[in-house]
N, C-alpha and C positions, 0 to 999 in steps of 0.2 A: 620856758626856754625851748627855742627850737633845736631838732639834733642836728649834731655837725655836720658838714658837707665836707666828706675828704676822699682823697686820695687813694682808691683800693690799692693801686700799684707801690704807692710808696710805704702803705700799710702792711701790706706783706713782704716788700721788702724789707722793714722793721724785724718781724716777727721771724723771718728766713734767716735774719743774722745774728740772731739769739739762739736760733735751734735748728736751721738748715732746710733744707725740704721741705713742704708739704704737700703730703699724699693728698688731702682733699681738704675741701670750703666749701663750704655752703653758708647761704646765708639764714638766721634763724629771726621769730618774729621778735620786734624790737622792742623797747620800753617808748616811755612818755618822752625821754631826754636824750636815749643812747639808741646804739644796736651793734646787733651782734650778727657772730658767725660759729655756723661750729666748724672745727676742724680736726684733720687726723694728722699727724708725726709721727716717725717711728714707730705707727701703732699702737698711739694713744691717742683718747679723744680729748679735748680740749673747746673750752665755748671763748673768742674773742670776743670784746665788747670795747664799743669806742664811746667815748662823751668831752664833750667841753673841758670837764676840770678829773683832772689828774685825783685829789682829795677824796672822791669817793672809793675808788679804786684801792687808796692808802688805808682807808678806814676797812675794807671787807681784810685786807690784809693783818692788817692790827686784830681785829676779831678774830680770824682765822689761828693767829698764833698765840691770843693770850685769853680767848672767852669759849671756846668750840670746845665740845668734848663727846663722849657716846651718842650722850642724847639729844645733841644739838647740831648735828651735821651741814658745815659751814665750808665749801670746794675749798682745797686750798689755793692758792694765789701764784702760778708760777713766773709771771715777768710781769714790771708797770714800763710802760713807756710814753716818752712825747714825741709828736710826728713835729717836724720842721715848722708846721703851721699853728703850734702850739697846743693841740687836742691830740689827748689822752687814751692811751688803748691800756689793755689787761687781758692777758693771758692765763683762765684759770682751769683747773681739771673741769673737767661736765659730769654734773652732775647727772644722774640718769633720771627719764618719765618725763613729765610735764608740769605746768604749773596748775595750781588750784584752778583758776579763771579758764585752764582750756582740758579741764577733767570733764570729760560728760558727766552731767547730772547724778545720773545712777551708781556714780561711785564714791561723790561724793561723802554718804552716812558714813562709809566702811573708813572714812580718813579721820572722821572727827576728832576719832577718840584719842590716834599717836598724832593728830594735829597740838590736842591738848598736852599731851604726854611733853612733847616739844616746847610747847609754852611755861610749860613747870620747870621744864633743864633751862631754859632762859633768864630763867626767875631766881634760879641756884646757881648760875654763873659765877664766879668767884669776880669781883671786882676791884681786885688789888691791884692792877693795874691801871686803873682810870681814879681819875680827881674829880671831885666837885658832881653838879646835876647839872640836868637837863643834856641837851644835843655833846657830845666830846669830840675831840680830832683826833687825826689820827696818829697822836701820840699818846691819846686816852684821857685829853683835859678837858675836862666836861666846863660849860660855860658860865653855871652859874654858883651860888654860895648854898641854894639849898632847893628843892625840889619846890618848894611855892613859888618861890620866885621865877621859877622858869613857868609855871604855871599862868602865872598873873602876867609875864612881861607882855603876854600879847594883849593887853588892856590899857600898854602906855607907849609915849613915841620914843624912847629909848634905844629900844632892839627894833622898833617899828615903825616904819614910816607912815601913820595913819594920816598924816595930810596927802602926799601923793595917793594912798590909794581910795581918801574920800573925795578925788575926782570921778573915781566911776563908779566906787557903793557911795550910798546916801548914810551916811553919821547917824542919821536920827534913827536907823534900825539897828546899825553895830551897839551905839551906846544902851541901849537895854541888858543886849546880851551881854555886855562886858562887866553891865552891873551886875548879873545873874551869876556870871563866872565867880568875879570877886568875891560873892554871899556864899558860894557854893563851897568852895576852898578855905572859906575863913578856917576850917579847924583840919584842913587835909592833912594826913599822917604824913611825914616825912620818910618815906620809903627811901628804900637806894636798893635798884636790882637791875639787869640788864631790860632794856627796852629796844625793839627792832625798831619802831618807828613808823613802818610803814608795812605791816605783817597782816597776810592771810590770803592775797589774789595771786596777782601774777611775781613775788617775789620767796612764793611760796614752793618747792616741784617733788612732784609723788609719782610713786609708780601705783598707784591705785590701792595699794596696801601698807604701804610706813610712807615716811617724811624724808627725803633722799636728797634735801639740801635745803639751807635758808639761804636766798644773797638778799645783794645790793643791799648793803649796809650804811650807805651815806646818810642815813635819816638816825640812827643809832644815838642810845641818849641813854643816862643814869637816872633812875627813877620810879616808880611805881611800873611794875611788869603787867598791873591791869590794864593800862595804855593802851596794850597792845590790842586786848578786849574790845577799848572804848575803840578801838581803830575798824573791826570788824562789826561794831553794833548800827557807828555812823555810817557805814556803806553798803547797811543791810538791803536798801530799797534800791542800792544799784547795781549791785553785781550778787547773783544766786548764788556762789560759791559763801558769801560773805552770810548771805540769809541762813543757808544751811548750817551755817556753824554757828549763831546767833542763838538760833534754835538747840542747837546742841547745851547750848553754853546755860541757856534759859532753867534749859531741866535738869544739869546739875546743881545750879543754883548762886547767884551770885549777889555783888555787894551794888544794888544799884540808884546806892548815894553817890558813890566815888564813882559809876559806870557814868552815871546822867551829866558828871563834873567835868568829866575828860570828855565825853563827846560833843559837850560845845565848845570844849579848846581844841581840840581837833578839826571842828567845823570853822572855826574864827580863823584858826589859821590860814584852811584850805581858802576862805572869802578872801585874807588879804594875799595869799599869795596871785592868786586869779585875775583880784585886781590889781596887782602891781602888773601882771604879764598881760591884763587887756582878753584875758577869755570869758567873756562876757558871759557866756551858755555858763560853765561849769560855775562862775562866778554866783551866778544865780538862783543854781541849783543847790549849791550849800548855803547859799545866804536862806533859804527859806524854809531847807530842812534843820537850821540850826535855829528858826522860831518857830517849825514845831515840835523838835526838842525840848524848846523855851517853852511853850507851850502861848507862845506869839499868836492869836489868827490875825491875818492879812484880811 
């Protein structure tokens, strides 16, 4: 999805009649579907972020007041709102430092470890709040009846529309993998723990020594917290910050039956969502690392 086109003036008028003045804006670099600004009030900072749908914004919120805690530091959420043209802004504290993805290299080793430190308070989340697995809203109702099942549905046209998006991938290479998927999970442990969904680059911000925020929670889901793992293993060969930690992860030591499992449901996913938005580059770029995952040659 491409990001919105709105309104800067009507945007901060928004945000001016919630809290009055602001001392400064700038603008800060943006995601794949939003963007942001940082700003000051009163003499505090704040990061503004705008996107399409309201829903993601509701869900960091929900996390922020019913799963965050010491060792999970999650901005809190101070206003949601709709602009006239129907796209979504959010007003939350800023967090300080940068994200993983724009850490120079060289500081990356010294984060690894409260990177992981982070992923284990994730993992310890209390989730008495949220219902069911896989992806939840933001009222914490997770979508599916049990953690396979969210696992497998990307293998049928139910949650999926694999007729429109096998007009631009070819069926005859998904349906391997989907069968590798299905063999893969036949005996997957039915976990229940927090899952970020989309954890380790840019949704990740460090001041070069601890972990000083996790956002964007719209991908957020009940289930196995090694996800999160398979999430940084799949994007090892594309972004360094992911490799670095890969490696990290490597030589503590991991489960990499269940790692090998979720990184082709990760990859599947990434192929159909590609192909349903028509990005044909990225489209094709997971479609090939998810057969050599498979251990597919072309």
């Amino acid at each position: 999805m491409r990001k919105p086109i709105v309104d800067i003036d009507q945007l901060t008028a928004a945000v001016i009649s919630h809290y009055g003045k602001i001392d400064h804006m700038e603008p800060v670099q943006d995601g794949m579907e939003s963007f942001a600004f940082r700003l000051v009030i009163s003499g505090k900072k704040y990061v503004l972020r705008v996107n399409h749908r309201v829903e993601g914004f509701e869900k960091d919120d929900f996390v922020n007041r019913h799963l965050a805690g010491p060792g999970l530091p999650v901005p809190e959420i101070e206003a949601i709102g709709l602009l006239e043209s129907g796209i979504a802004w959010c007003l939350s504290a800023l967090a300080p430092g940068v994200t993983l993805q724009d850490l120079p290299a060289a500081y990356l080793p010294a984060v690894t470890a409260p990177l992981a430190a982070v992923m284990q308070a994730m993992a310890a989340a209390p989730l008495d709040k949220v219902t069911g697995f896989g992806p939840f809203n933001s009222r914490g109702e997770g979508q599916y009846a049990s953690w396979k099942a969210y696992l497998e549905s990307i293998c049928g046209d139910t949650t999926y529309d694999w007729p429109t998006a096998g007009k631009r991938v070819p069926m005859k290479r998904i349906r391997p993998l989907q069968e590798l998927l299905l063999l893969a999970i036949r005996d997957i442990p039915e976990v229940r723990q927090l899952v970020h969904g989309d954890f380790g680059s840019n949704n990740v911000l460090t001041d070069g020594h601890v972990i000083t925020g996790v956002i964007d929670w719209s991908e957020a889901m009940a289930g196995d917290s090694l996800y999160d793992m398979a999430n940084i293993f799949f994007w090892r060969t594309w972004l360094n910050c992911m490799e670095q930690q890969a490696r990290y992860f490597e030589a503590q030591g991991i489960d990499k039956t269940r790692l090998a499992a979720y990184q082709l449901r990760i990859g599947l996913e990434e192929v159909y969502q590609t192909a349903v938005t028509g990005d044909m580059d990225d489209m094709d770029w997971a479609l090939v690392r998810c057969e050599h995952l498979a251990g597919i040659a072309r």
